[in-house]
Backbone atoms as SQL, in Angstrom:
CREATE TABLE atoms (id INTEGER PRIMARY KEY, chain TEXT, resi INTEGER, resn TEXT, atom TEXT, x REAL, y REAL, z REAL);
INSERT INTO atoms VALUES
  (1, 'A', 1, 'UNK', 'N', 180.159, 71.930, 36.514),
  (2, 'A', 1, 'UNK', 'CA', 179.303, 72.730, 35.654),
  (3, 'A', 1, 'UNK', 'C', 179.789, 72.739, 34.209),
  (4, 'A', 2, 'UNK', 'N', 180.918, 72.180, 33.589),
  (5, 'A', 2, 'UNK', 'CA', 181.546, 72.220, 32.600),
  (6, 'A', 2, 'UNK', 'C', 181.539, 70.512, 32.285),
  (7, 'A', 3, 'UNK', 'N', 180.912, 70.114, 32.472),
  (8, 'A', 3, 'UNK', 'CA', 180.645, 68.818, 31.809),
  (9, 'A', 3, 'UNK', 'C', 179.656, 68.803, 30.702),
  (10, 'A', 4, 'UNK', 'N', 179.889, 67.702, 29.879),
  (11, 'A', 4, 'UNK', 'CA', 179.400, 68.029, 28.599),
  (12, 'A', 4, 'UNK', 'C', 177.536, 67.792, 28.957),
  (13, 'A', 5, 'UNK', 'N', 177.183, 67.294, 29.541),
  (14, 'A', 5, 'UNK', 'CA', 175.664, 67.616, 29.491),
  (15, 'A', 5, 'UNK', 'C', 175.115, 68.942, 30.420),
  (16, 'A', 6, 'UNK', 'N', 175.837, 69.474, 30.961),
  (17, 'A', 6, 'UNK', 'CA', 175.622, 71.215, 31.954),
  (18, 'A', 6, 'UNK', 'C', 175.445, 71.916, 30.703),
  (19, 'A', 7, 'UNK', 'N', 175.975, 71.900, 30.094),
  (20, 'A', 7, 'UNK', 'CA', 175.726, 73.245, 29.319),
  (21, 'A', 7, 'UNK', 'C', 174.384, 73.425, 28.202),
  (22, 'A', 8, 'UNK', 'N', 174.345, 72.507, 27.298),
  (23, 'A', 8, 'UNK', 'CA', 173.273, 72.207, 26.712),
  (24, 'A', 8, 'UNK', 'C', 171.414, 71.399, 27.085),
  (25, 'A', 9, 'UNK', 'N', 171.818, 70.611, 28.114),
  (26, 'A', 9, 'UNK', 'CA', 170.263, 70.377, 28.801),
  (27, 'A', 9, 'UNK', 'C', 169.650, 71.542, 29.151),
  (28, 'A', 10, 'UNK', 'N', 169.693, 72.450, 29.425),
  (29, 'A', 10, 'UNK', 'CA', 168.524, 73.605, 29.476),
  (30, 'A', 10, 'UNK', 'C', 169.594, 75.193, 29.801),
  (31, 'A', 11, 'UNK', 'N', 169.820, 75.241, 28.629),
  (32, 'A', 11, 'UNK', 'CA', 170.827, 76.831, 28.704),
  (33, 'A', 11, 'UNK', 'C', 170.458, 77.681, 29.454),
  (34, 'A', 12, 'UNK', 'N', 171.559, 78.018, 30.424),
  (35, 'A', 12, 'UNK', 'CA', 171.751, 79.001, 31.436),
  (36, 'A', 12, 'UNK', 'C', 171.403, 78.410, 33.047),
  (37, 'A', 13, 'UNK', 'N', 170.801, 76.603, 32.605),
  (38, 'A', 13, 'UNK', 'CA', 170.274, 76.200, 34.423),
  (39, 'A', 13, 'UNK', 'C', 170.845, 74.769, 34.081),
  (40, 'A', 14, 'UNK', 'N', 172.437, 74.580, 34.500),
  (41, 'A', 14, 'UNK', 'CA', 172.624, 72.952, 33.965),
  (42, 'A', 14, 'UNK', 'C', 171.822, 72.681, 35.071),
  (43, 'A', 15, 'UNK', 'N', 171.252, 71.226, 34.798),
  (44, 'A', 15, 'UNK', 'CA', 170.757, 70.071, 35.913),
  (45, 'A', 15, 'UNK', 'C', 170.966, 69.004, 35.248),
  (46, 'A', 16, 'UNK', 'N', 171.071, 67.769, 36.022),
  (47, 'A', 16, 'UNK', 'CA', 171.140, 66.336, 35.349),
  (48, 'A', 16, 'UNK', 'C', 170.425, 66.072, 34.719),
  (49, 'A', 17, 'UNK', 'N', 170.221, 65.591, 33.984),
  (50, 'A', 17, 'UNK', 'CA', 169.108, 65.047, 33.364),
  (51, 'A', 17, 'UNK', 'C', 168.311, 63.532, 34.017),
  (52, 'A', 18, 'UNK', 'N', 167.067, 63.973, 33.841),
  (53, 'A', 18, 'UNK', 'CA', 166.027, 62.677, 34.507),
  (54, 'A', 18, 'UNK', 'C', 166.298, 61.185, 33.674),
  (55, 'A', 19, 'UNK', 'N', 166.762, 61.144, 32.014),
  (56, 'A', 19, 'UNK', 'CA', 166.906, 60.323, 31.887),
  (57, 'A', 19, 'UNK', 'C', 168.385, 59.787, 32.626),
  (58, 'A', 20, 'UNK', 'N', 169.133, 60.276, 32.671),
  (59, 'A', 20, 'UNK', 'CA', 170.840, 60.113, 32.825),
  (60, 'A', 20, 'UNK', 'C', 170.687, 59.760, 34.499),
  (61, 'A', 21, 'UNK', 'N', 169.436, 59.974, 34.783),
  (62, 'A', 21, 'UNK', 'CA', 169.602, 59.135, 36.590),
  (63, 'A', 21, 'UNK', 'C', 168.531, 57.950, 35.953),
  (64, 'A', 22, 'UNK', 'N', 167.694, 57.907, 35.215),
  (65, 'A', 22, 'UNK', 'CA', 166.865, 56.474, 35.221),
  (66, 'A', 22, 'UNK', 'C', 167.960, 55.684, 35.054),
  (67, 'A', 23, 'UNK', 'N', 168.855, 55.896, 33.760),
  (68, 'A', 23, 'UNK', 'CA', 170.093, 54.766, 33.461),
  (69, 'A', 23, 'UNK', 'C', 170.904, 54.284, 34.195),
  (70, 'A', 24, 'UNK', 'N', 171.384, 55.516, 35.393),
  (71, 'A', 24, 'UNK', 'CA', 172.263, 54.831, 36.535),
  (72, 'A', 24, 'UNK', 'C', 171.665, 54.632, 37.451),
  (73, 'A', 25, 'UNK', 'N', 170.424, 54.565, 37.761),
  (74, 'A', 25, 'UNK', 'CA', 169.421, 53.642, 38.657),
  (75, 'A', 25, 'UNK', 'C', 169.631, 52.131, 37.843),
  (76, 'A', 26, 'UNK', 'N', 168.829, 52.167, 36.727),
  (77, 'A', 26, 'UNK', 'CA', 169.417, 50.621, 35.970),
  (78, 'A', 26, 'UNK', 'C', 170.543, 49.961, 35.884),
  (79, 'A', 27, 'UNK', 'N', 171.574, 50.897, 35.664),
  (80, 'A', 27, 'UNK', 'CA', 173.099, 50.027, 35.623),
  (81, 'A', 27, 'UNK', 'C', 173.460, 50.016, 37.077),
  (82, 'A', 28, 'UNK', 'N', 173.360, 50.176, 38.000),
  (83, 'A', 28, 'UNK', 'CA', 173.313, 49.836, 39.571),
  (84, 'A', 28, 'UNK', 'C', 172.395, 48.645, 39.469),
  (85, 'A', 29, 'UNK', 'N', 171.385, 49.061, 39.461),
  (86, 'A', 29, 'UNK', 'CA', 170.421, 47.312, 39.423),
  (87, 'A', 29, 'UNK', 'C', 170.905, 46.369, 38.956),
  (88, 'A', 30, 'UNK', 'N', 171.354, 46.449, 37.768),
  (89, 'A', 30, 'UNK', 'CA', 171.470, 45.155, 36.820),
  (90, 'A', 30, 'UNK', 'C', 172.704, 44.852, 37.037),
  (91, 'A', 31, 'UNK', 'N', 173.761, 45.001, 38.175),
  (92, 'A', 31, 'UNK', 'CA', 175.026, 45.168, 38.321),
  (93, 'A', 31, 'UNK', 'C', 174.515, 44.280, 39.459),
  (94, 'A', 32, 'UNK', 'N', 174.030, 44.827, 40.376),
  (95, 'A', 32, 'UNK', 'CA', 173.603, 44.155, 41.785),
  (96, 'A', 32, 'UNK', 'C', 172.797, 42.577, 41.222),
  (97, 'A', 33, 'UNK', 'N', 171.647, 42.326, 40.121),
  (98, 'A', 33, 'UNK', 'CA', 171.829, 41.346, 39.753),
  (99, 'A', 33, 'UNK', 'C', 172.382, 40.012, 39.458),
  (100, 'A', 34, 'UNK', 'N', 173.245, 40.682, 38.364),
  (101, 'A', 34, 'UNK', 'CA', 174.702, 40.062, 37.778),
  (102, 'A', 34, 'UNK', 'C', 175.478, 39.311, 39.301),
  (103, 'A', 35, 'UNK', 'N', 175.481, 40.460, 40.024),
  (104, 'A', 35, 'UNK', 'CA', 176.641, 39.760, 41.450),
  (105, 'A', 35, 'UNK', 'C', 175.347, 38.443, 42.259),
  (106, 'A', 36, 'UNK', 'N', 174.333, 38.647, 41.933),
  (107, 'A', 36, 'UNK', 'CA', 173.214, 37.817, 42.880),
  (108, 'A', 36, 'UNK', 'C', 173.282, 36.410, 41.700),
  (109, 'A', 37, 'UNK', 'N', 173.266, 36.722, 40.502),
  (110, 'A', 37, 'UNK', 'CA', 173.414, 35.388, 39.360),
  (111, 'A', 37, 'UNK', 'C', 174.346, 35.559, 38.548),
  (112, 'A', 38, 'UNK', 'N', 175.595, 34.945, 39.063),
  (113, 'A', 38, 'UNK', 'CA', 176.944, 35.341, 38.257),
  (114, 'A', 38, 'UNK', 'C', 176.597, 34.558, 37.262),
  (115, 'A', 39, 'UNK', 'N', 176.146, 33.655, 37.029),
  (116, 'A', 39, 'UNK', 'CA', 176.154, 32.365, 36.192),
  (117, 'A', 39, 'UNK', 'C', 174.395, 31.915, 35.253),
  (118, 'A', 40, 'UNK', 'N', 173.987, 32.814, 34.520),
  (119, 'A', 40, 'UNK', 'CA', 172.977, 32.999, 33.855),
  (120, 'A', 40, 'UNK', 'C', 173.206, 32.418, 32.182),
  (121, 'A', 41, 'UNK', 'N', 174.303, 31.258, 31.845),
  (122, 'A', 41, 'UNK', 'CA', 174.492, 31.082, 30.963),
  (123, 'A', 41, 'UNK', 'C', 174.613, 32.014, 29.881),
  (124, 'A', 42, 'UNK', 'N', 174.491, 33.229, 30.148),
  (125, 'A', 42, 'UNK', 'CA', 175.454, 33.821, 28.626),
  (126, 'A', 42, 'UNK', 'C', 173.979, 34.307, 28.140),
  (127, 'A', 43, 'UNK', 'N', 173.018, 34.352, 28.757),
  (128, 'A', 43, 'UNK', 'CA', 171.489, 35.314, 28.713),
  (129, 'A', 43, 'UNK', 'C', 172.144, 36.218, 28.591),
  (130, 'A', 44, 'UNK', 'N', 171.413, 37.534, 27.573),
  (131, 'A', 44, 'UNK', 'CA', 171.102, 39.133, 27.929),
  (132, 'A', 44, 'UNK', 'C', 170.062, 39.583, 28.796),
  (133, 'A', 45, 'UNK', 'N', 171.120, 40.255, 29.884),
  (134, 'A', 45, 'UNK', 'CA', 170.562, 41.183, 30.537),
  (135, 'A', 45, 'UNK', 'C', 169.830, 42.667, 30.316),
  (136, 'A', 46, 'UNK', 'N', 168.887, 42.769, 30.311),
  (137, 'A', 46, 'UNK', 'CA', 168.351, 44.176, 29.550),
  (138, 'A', 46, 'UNK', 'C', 167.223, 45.127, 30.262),
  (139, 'A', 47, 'UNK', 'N', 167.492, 46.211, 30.449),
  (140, 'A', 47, 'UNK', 'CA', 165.825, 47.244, 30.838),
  (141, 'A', 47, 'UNK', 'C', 164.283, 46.857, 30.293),
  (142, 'A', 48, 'UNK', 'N', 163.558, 46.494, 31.269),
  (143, 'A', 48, 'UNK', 'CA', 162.379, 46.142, 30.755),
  (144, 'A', 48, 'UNK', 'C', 161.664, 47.225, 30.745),
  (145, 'A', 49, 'UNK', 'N', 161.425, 48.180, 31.764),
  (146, 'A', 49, 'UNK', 'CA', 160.921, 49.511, 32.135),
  (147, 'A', 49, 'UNK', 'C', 160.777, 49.918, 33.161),
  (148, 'A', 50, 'UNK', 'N', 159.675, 50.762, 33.662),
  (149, 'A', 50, 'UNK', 'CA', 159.670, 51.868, 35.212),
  (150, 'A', 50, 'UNK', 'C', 158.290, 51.608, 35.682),
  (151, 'A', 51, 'UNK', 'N', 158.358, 51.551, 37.061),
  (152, 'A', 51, 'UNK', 'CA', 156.826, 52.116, 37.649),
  (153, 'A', 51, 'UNK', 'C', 157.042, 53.109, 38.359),
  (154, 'A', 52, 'UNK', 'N', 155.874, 54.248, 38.563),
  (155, 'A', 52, 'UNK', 'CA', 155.871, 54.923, 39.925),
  (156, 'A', 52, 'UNK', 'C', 157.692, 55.606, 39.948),
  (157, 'A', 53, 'UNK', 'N', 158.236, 56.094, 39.142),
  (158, 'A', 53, 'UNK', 'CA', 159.308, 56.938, 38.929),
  (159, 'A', 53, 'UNK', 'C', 158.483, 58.479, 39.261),
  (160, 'A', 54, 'UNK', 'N', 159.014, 59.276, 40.057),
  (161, 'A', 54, 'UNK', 'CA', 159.200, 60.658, 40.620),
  (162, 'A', 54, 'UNK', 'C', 160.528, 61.051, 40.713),
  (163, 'A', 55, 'UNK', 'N', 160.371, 62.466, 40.329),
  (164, 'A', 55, 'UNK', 'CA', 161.924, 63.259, 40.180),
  (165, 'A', 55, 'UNK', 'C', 161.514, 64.404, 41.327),
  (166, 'A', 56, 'UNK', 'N', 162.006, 64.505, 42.417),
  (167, 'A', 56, 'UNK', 'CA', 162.048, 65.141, 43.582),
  (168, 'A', 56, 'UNK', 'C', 162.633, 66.493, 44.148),
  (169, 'A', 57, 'UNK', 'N', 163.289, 66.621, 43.347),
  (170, 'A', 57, 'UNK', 'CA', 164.079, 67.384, 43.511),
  (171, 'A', 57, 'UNK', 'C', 165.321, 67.451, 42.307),
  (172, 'A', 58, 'UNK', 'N', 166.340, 68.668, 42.137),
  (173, 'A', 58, 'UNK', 'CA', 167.236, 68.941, 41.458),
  (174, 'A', 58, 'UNK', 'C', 168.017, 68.403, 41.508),
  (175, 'A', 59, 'UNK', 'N', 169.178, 68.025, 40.479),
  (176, 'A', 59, 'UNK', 'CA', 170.668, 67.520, 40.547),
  (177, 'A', 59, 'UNK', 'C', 171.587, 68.273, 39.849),
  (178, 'A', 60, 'UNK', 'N', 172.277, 69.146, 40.442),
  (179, 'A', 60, 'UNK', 'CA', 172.938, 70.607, 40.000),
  (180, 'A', 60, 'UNK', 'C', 174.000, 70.081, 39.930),
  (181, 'A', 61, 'UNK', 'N', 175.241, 70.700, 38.927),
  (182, 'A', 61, 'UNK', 'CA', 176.503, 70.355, 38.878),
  (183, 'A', 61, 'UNK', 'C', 177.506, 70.588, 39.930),
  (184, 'A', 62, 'UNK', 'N', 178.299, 69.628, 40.282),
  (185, 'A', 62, 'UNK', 'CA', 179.397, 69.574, 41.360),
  (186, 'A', 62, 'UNK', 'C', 178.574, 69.137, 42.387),
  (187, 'A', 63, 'UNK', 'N', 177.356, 68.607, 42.229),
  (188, 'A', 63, 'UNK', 'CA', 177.037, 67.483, 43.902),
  (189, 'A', 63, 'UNK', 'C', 177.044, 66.055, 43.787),
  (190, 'A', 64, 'UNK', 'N', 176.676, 65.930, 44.912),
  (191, 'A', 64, 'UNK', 'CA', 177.329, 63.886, 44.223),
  (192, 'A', 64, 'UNK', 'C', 175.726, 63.336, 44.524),
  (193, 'A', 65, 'UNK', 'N', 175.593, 62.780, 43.384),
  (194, 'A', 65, 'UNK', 'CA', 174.450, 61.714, 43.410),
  (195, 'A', 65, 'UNK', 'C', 175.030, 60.563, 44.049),
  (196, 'A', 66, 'UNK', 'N', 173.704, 59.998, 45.015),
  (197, 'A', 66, 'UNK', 'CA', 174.447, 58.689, 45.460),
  (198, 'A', 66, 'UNK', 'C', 172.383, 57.723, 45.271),
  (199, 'A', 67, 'UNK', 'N', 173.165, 56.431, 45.049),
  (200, 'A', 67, 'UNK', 'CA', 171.939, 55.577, 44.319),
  (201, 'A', 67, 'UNK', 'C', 172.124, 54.657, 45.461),
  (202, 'A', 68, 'UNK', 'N', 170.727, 54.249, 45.574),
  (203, 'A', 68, 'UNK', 'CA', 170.508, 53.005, 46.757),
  (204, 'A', 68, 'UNK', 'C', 169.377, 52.255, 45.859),
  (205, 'A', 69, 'UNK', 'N', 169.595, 50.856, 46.054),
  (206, 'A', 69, 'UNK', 'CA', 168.197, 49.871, 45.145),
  (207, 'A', 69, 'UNK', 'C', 168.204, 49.073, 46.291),
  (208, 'A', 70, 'UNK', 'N', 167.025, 48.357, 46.374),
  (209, 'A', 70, 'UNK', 'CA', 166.539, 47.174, 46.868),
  (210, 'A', 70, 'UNK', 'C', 165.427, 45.980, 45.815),
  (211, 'A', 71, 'UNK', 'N', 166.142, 45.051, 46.070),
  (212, 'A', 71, 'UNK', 'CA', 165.687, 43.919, 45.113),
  (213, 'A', 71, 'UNK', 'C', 164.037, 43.707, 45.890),
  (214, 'A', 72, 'UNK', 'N', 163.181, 43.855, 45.223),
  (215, 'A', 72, 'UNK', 'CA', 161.925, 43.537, 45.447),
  (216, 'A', 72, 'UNK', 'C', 161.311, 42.125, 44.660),
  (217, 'A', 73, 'UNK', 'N', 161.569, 41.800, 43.325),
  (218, 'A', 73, 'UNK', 'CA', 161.380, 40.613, 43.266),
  (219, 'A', 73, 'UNK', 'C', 162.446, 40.150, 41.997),
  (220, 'A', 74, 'UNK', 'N', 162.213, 38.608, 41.875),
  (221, 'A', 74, 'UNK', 'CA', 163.521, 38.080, 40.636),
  (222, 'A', 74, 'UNK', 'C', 162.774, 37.104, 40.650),
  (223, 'A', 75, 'UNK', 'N', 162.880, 36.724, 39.279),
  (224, 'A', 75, 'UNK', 'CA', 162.271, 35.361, 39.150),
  (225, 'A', 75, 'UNK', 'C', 163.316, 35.054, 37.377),
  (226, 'A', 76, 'UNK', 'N', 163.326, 33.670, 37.129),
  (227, 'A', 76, 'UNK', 'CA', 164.515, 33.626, 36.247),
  (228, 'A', 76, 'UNK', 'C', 164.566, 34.668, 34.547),
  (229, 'A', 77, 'UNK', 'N', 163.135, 34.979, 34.301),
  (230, 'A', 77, 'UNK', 'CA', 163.164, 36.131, 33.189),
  (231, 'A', 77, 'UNK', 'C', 163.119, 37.258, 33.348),
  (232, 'A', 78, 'UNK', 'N', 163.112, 37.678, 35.062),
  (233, 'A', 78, 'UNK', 'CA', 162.437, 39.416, 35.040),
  (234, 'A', 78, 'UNK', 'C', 162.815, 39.417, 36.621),
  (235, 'A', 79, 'UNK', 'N', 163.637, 40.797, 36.434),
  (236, 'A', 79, 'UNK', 'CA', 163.855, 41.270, 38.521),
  (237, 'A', 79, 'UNK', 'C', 163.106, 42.552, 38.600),
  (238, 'A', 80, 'UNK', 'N', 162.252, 42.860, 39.597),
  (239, 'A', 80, 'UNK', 'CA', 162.444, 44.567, 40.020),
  (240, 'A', 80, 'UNK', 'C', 163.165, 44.596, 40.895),
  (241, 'A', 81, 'UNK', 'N', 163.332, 46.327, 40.873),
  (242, 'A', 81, 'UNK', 'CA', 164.335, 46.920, 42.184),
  (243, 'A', 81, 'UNK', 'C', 163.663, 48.096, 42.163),
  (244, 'A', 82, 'UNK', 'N', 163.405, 48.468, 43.417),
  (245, 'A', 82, 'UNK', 'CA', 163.350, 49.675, 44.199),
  (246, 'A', 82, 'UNK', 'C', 164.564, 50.435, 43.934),
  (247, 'A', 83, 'UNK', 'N', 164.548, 51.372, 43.882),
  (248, 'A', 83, 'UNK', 'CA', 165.671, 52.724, 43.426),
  (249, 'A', 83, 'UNK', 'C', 165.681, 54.246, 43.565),
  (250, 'A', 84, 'UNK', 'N', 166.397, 54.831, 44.381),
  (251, 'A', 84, 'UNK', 'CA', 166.429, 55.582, 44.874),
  (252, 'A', 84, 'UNK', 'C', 167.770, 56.487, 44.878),
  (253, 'A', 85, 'UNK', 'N', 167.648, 57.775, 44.526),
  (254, 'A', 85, 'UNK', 'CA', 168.231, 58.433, 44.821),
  (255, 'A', 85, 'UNK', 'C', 168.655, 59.675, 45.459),
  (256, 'A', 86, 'UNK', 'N', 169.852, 60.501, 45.682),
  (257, 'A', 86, 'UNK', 'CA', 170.529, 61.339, 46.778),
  (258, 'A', 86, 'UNK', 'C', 170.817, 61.951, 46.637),
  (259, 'A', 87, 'UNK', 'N', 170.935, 63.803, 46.943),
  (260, 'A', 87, 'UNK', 'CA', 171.931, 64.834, 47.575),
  (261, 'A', 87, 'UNK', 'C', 171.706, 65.063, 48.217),
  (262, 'A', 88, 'UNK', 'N', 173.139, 65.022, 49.149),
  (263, 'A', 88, 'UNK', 'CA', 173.032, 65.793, 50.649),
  (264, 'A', 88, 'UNK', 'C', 172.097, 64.707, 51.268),
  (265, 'A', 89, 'UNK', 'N', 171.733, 64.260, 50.986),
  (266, 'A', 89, 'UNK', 'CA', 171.214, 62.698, 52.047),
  (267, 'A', 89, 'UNK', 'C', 169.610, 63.482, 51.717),
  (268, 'A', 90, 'UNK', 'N', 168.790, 64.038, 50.852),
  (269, 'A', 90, 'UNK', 'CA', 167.892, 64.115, 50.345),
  (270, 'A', 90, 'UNK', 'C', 167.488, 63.569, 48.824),
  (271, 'A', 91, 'UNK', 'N', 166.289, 62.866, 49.405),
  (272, 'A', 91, 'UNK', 'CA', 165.374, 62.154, 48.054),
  (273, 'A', 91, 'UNK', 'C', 165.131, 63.020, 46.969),
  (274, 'A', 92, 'UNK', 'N', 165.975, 62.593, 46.056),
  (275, 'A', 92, 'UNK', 'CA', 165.736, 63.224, 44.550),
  (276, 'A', 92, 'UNK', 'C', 165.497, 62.804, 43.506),
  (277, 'A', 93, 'UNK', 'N', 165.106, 61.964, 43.646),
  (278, 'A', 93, 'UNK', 'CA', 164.371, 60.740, 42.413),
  (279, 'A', 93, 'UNK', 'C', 164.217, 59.128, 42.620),
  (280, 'A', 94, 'UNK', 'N', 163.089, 58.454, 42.938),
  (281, 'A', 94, 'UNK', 'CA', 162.532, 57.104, 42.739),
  (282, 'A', 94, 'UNK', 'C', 162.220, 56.880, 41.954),
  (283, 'A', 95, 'UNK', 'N', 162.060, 55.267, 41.582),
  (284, 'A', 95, 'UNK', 'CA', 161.638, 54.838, 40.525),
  (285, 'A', 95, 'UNK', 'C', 161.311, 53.108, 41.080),
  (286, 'A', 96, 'UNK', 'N', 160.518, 52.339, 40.101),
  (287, 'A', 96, 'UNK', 'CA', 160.793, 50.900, 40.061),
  (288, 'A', 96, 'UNK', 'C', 161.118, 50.572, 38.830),
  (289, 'A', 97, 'UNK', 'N', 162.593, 49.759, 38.800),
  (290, 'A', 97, 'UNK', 'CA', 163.150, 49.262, 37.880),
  (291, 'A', 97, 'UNK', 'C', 163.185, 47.816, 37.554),
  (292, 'A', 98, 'UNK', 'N', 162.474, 47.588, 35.836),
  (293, 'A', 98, 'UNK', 'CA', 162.823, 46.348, 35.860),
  (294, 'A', 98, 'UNK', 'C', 163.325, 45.864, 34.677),
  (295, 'A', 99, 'UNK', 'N', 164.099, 44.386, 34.906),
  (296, 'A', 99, 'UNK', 'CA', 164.746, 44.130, 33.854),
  (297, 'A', 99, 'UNK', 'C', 164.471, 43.282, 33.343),
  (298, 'A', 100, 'UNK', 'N', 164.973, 42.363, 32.543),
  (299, 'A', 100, 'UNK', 'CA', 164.453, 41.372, 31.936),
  (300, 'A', 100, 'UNK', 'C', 166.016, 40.515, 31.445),
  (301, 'A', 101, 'UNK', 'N', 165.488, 38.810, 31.344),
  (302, 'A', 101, 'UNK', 'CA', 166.765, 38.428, 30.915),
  (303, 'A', 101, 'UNK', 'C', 166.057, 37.492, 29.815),
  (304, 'A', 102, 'UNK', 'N', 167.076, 37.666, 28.682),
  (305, 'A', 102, 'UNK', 'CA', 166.903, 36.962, 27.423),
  (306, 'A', 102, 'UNK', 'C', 167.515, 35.638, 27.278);
């Protein structure tokens, strides 16, 4: 509860913030990528955008978010991933993530 985004995202009710789980939905994706094409010649990897993102529920301080993706498609300029996330083994935010490579 004393982390630097609890106190100021909405005074007196920390919660995570919706953007601060889109980003670690993306940096999970584009990580899981990277390990699927180690070898992309020295392209940038980058966020293209979202589909069909829902926030489900709360993410209160001191619980553990846990992120699950599934690669839905890749092709050599652009991947989606399915993305999903957890407390307590309840759905608290989806999204479709995609990226793009330069």
């Amino acid at each position: 509860a004393t982390d630097w985004w609890a106190e100021d995202h909405i005074p007196g009710r920390p919660i995570f913030p919706g953007v601060l789980q889109i980003e670690g939905a993306a940096q999970m994706c584009t990580y899981d990528f990277m390990q699927r094409v180690p070898d992309i010649g020295g392209k940038f990897v980058g966020f293209g955008g979202l589909n069909e993102t829902r926030f489900r529920g709360q993410v209160l301080p001191d619980c553990r978010l846990i992120f699950a993706g599934k690669l839905l498609r890749m092709r050599p300029s652009m991947f989606t991933y399915q993305a999903q996330a957890f407390v307590e083994r309840k759905l608290v935010f989806e999204t479709e993530i995609l990226g793009v490579v330069f």
